[in-house]
N, C-alpha and C positions, 0 to 999 in steps of 0.2 A: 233910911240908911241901911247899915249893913247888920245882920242878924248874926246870930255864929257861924264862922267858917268850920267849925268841929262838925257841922251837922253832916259834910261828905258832899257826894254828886248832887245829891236830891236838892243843893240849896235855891232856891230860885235865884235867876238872873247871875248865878254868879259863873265865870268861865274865868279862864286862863288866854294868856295872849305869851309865845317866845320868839322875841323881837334880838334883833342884831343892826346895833347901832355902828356907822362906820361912819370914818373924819377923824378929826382930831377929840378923842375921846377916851384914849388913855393918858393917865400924868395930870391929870385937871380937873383931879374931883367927881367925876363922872359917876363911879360907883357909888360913894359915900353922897355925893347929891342923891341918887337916885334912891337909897334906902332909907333918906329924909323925907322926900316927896311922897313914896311907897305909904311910907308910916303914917303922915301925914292924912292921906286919902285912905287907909285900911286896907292897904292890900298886901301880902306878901308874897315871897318868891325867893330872888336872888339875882344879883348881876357879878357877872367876873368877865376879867380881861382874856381875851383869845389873844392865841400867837402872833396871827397875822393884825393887829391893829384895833380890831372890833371890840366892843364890848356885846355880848352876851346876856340880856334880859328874860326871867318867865316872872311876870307877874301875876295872882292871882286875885281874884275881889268883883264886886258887881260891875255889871257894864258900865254905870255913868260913869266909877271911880275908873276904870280900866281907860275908858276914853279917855279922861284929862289927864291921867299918865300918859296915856301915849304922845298924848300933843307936846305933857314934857318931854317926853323923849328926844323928839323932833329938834326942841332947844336948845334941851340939858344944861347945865351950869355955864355961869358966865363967860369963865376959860374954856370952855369946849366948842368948838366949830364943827357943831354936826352935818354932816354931806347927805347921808341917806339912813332911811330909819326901814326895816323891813322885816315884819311881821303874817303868826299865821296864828290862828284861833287854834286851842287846844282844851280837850275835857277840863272840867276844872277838878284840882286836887286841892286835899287840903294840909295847908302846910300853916307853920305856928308863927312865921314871921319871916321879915324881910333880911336877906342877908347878904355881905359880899365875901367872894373869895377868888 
């Protein structure tokens, strides 16, 4: 599993992913799901709501964890009707936890 995220670039396997989820995804938990699951799997970041509808994903944490987030992403909580999930691989940084805003 996952080592410290303190240790910086150098950590093996671990990258970042900032994804823009769009559908029905604000109003429905979507954030607060998302830095449940985050936690759940070890990875942090942060989701918030964009103007136009979207919500706004960077997660950070090893690739397997990163993969099964994203496939939650794809889901996301019960109340949300996600349409499209789109995503692009970034350095990994290291950040102390998962947050919304």
């Amino acid at each position: 599993m996952m080592t410290d995220p303190q240790q910086g670039s150098g950590w093996a396997g671990a990258r970042c992913i900032r994804c823009f989820v769009s559908g029905r995804v604000q109003g429905v938990f979507f954030r607060a799901s998302a830095a449940h699951e985050a936690q759940r799997l070890g990875i942090t970041g942060y989701a918030r709501n964009l103007p136009d509808g979207r919500v706004e994903v960077l997660a950070c944490g090893d690739s397997d964890a990163l993969d099964s987030f994203k496939a939650w992403l794809h889901r996301g909580p019960s109340a949300a009707d996600v349409s499209a999930v789109a995503c692009e691989t970034q350095d990994y940084r290291p950040l102390s936890a998962f947050t919304t805003h």
